[in-house]
C-alpha positions in Angstrom: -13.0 -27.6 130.3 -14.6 -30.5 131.8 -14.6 -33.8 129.8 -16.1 -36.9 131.1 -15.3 -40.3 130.3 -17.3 -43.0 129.3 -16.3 -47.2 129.5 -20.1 -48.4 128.3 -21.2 -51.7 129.5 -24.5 -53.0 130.1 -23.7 -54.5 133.7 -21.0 -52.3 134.5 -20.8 -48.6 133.0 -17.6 -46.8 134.0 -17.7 -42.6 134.5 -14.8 -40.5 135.4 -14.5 -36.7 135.5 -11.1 -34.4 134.7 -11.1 -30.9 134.2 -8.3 -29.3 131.6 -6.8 -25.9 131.9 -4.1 -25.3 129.8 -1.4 -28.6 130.2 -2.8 -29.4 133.7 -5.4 -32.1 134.0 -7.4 -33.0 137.2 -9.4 -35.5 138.5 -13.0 -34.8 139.4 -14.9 -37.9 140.0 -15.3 -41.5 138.9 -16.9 -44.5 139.5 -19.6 -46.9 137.8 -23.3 -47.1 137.0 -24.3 -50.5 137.6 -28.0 -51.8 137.4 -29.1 -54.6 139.4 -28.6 -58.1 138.4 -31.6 -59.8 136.6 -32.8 -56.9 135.1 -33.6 -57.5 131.3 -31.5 -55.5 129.1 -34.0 -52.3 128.6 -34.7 -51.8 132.1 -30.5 -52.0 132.4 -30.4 -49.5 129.6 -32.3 -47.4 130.9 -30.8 -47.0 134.5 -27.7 -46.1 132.5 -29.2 -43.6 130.9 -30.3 -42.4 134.1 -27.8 -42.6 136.0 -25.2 -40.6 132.9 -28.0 -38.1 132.4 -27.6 -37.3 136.7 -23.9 -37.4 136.3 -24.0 -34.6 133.3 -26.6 -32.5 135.4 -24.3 -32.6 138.7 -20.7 -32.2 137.0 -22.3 -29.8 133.9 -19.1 -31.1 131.5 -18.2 -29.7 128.3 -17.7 -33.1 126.3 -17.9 -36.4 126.4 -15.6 -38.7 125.1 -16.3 -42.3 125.1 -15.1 -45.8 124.1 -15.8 -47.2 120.5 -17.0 -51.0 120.3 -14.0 -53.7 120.0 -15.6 -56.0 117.9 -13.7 -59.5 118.1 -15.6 -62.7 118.0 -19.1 -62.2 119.3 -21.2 -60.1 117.4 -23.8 -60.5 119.5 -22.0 -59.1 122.2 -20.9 -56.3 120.1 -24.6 -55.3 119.4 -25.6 -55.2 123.4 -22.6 -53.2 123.8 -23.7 -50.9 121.3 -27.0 -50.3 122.8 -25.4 -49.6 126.0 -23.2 -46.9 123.9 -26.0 -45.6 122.5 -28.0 -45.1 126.0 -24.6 -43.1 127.3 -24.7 -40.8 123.9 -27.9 -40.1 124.3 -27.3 -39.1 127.8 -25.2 -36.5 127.0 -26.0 -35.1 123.2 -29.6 -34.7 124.6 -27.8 -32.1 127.4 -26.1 -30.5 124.4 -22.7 -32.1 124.8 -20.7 -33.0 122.1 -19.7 -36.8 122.6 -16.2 -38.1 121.0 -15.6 -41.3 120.2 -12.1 -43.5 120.7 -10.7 -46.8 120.0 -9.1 -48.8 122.4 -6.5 -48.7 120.7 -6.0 -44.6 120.7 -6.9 -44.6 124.3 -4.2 -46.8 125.4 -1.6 -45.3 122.5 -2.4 -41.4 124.1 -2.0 -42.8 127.7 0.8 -45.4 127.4 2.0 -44.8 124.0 1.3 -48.1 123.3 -1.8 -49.2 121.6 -1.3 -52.8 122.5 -0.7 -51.6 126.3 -2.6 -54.2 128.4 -5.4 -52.9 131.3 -3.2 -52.7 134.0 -0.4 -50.5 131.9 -3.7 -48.3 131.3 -4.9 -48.2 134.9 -1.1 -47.5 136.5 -1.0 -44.5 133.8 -4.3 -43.2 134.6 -3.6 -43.1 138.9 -0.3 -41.6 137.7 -1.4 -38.8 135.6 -4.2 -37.7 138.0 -2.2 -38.7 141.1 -4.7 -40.8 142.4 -4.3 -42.1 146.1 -5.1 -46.0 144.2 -6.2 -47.5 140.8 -10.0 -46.7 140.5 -12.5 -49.6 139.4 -11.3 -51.1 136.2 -14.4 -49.5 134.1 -14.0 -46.4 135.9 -10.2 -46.0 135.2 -10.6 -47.1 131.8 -13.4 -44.1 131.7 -10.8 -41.4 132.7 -8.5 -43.1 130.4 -11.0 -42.1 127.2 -11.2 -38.3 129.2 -7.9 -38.3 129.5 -7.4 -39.4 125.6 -9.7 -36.3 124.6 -8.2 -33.8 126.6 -4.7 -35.1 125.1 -5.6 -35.0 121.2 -8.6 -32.9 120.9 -7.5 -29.9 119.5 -9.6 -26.6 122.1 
């Protein structure tokens, strides 16, 4: 099974790749979708729509699992986030994918076993368990840190 990982983000939009068979999981691919600066925030949506959508139709994954909003302060910021969420879903339910979503807080809890865990915990666990050569781009560990959250607790 091939899960992908999604860190939404309407300037920065982390994607990483693992495939699962049986206990063993392995990286694929990661790295970030990142629309030029000064775009307004449809035109951004929609690059990262396009650029999930290419993503799914080169990798062909069986799910997606991606990372809920965090909602502390700014609600305005929580609402932009959302429509960058919702570009990424779309993405990949309108390839037929199912799409799971995941706190931060279960992400870092299945990786770390610590929800509280801070980024860098997260980003050491995620090089380890895929026995990556170096930490991948913050968005695009903390993508294959939601991947790796599905293909952890999802029950196949």
């Amino acid at each position: 099974m091939i899960i992908l990982g999604i860190d939404p983000g309407t300037h920065t939009t982390g994607y990483g790749l693992i495939k699962k068979a049986g206990r063993e999981i392995v990286h694929i691919e990661n790295g970030i979708v990142s629309p030029k600066k000064g775009l307004d925030l449809a035109l951004r949506l929609s690059h990262i729509y396009s650029g999930i959508k290419g993503i799914i139709e080169k990798f062909r994954p069986d799910a997606a699992a991606i990372e809920d909003v965090f909602v502390a302060t700014n609600a305005r910021s929580a609402l932009i986030l959302g429509h960058a969420r919702g570009a990424c879903m779309l993405a990949a339910s309108s390839a037929g994918i199912d799409v799971y979503e995941y706190s931060t807080r279960e992400i870092k809890k299945a990786l770390v076993g610590f929800g509280n865990a801070d980024k860098n915990q997260v980003a050491q666990m995620v090089k380890r368990l895929l026995k990556l050569p170096e930490v991948a781009d913050a968005d695009a560990s903390d993508a294959l840190a939601a991947a790796i959250c599905h293909a952890n607790t999802a029950k196949f």
